[in-house]
N, C-alpha and C positions, 0 to 999 in steps of 0.2 A: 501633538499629544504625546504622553509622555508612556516608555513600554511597562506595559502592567510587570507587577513585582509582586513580591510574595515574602509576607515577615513572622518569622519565630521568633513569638513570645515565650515566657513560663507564664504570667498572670496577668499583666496589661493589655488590655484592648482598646480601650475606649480610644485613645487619643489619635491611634492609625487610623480609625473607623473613619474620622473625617477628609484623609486624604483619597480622591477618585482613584488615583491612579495606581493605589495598593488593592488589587484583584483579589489575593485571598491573604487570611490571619490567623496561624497556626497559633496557639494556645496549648504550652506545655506543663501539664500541669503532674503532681505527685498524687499516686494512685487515690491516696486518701480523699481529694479536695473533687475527683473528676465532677461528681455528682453535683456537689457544690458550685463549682465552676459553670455545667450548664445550668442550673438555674438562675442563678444572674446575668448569662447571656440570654435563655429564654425570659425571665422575669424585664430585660429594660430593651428587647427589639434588639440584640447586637446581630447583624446580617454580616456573611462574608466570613463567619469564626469558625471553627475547627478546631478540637480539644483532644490533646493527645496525652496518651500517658508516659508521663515523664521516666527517667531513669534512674539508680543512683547516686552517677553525677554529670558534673553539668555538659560534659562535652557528651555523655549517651544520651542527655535527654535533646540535644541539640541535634544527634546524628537520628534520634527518635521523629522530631520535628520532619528532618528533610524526607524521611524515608517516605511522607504521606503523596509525596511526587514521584517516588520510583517503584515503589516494592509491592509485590503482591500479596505480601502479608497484610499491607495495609488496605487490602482492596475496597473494603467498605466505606472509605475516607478517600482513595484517590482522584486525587485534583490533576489539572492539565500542570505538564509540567513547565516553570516559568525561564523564564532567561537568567533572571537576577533573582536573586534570595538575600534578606537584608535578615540580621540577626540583631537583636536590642533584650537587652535587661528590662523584666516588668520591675524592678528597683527604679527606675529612673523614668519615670512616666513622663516628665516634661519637654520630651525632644519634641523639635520643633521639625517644620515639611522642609524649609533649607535645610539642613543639614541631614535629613533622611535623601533629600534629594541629590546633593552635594557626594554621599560619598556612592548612590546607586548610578549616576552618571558616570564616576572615578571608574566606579568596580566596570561597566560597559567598555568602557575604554583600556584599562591594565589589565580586568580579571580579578582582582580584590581591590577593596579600599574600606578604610577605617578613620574614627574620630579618636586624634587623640590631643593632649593637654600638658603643656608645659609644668612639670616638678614642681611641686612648691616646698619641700623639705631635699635636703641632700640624703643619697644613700649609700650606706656605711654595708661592711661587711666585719663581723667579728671572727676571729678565732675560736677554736674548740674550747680553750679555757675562757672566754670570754669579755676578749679585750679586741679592742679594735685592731684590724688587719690592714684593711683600707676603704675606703671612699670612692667613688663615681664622680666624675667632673659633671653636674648637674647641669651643665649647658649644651650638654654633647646628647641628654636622654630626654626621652619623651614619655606619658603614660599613658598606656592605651587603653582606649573608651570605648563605650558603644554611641550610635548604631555602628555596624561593620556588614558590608555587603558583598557578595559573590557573583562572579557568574556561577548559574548553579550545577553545571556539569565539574568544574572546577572543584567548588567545594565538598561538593557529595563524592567525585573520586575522593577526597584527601582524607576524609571518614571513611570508605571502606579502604583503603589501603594503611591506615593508623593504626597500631597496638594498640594491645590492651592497656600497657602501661602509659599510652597515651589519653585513652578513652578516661582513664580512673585518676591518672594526677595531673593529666594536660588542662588550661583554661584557656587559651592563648588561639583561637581561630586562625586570626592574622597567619600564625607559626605554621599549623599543620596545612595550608595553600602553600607556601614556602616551601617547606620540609618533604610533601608528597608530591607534587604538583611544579616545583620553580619558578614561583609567583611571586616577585616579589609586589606586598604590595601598595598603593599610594594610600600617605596618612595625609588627611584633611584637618587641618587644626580648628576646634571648635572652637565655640562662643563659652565666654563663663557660664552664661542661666543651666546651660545646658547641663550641668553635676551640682548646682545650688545644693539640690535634695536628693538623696538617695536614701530611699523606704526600704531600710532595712528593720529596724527595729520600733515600738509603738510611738515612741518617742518623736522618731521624725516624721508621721501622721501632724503634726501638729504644725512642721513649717511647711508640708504640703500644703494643707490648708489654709494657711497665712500666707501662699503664694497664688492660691487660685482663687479667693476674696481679694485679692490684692487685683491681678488680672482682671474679674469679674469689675472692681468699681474703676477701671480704669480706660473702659470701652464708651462710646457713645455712638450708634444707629440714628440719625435725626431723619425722620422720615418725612417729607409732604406731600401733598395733594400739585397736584398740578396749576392749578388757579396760582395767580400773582400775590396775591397778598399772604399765602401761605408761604410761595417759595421765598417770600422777604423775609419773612418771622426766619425759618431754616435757614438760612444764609447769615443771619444777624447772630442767631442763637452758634453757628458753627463756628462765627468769628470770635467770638465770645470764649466758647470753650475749648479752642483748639492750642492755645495756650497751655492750656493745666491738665487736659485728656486727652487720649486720642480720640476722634470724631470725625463720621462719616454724614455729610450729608445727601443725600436723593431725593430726585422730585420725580414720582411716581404716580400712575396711575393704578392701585389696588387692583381692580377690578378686572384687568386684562395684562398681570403681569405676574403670575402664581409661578413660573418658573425662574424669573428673572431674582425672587423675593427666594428664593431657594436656595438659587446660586450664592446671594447675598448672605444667608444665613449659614452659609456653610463654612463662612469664614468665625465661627463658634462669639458671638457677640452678644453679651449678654443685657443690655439697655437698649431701651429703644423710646423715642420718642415721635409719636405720629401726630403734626400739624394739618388740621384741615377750616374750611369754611364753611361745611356743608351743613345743613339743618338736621340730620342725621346721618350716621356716617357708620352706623353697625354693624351694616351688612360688610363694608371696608375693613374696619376693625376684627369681624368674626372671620373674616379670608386670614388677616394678619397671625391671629392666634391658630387658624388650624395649618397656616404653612409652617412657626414655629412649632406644632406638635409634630408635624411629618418629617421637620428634620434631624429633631430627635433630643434637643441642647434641651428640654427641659426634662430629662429622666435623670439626669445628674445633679442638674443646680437649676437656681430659680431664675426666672426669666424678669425682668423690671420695664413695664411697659406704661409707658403716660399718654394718656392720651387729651391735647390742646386743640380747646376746638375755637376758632376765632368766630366772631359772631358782627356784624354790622347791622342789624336791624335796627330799626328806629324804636319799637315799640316791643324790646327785653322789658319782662317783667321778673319782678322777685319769685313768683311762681314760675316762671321757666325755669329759673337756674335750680328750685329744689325738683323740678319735673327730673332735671338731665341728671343731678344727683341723685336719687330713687333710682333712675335706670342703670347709672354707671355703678352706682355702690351691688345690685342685684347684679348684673353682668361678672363686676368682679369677687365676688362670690363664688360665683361658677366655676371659673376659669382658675379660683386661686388654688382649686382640688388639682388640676393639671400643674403646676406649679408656675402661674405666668400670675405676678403679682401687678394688677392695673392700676392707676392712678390718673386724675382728671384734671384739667385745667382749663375754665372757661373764662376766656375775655371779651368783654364785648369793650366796642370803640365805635366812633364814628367819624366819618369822611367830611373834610372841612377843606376847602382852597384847595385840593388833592394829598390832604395832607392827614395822618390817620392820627388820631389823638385816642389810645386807650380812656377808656372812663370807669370801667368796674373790673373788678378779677373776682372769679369765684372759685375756691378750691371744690373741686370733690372728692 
């Protein structure tokens, strides 16, 4: 198990909320937005946050964060104090648990470590009159990125022992472990996704979005029932799409696996597809939709649930299949207010020399 941590934000949350093993989520925010700020954490269930008033700038609102661990000014907010402190930009929401993980291990082992990214323009140094002076050999420099994590004795001495004139023009964390403290420390080279987007101005709203619909249709959950002819449909249907999607299959038993479907869903998966043979199957289905309300993926985006029900009776009639569409079309109704959008798939087939021969499909 991995040692609990603790990460200062200024505005993002949501996306630590999914890692266990981040204990608490400082939330630094600018006086104006405080109120703000909690009621979108009270308004979607965010557990684990703590909203601090920011400073104005970025290394007091970062030394503002830590204080909620030592000082008794902050008494009404102090938390247990943690081992490692991970600092991230709410600008860059898209960090992933590698690399959150990757550099709070580093910092465990050296005392600081950071993500950083190879140059992709050279940098130049001009004269007072404004001509060039010289240049950076661009192979020799790296740019530092967040996350960047501490031990937190480490980092919080190098804040109180730091100037003024550090607090007001410094940005550079990494430096002030260095500079107070003789830490030097390890850079962990990221992945590209990881700076894709950075939500600074409205504008980049727009490839956030076009990256987490992008994400969202790119997941597949295939769910089944236990019984054999479901986990064949699952198997076929996993072989099929594992090609063009990522796609998980499980053969499950709903009914006696509410924690196991938890843990599952914490991996933030937005599709899901649930195969059964049962002549009703709703009480399965309404465990399905209230473990995805308990873990919380539908207060942000909508959830895409199908639910395949295989059928071998000898004696389907036209009137069943609009029976099951009444109930599934009212059901998804329901559920579409919580944001879990259902959709139906009835097949019925029958059993020949052991061999299954679909013979109708009915949409619902």
């Amino acid at each position: 198990m991995h040692t609990p941590v603790h990460v200062s934000l200024s505005y993002r949350e949501e996306h630590c909320l999914r890692i266990s093993w981040i204990s608490d989520i400082i939330v630094v925010v600018s006086p104006e937005n405080i109120e703000t700020m909690k009621t979108i954490i009270q308004k979607y269930g965010h557990k684990r946050v703590t909203v601090v008033k920011g400073g104005i700038t970025r290394h007091r609102s970062i030394f503002n964060g830590l204080k909620v661990f030592a000082e008794n000014e902050f008494s009404k907010y102090l938390l247990q104090k943690p081992e490692v402190v991970v600092i991230h930009d709410a600008v860059r929401p898209f960090v992933e648990e590698d690399i959150l993980l990757e550099v709070v291990m580093a910092a465990k082992e050296h005392g600081a470590a950071g993500a950083i990214r190879s140059l992709v323009s050279t940098v130049i140094a001009s004269s007072a009159d404004g001509f060039l002076d010289h240049s950076l050999e661009r192979a020799r420099y790296r740019a530092s990125e967040m996350p960047q994590a501490f031990l937190f004795d480490i980092i919080y001495q190098a804040y109180q022992q730091c100037t003024d004139y550090d607090l007001d023009y410094g940005t550079e964390c990494l430096h002030l472990a260095l500079k107070y403290c003789k830490i030097k420390a390890k850079l962990i080279e990221g992945t590209a996704d990881l700076w894709k987007v950075k939500v600074t101005y409205k504008r980049d709203l727009y490839a956030a979005e076009s990256i987490i619909k992008d994400n969202l249709s790119q997941q597949i959950c295939v769910i089944t029932d236990v019984k054999e002819d479901a986990v064949q449909v699952g198997l076929l249907l996993h072989e099929s799409l594992k090609s063009q999607i990522k796609v998980e299959a499980i053969s499950i038993s709903l009914c006696k696996n509410d924690s196991h479907l938890q843990n599952m869903f914490s991996g933030r998966c937005y599709n899901f597809i649930y195969i059964h043979d049962k002549q009703s199957a709703f009480q399965e289905t309404q465990l399905l939709v209230d473990v995805l309300e308990k873990s919380n993926i539908t207060l942000l985006y909508p959830v895409i649930l199908i639910l395949v029900h295989l059928n071998s009776s000898e004696n389907i009639s036209f009137s069943f299949g609009m029976e099951k569409l009444t109930r599934i079309k009212k059901f998804a109704r329901e559920v579409k207010e919580k944001n879990i959008w259902v959709y139906g798939l009835l097949i019925h087939y029958k059993t020949l020399n052991s061999e299954n021969f679909p013979i109708q499909i009915i949409l619902l």
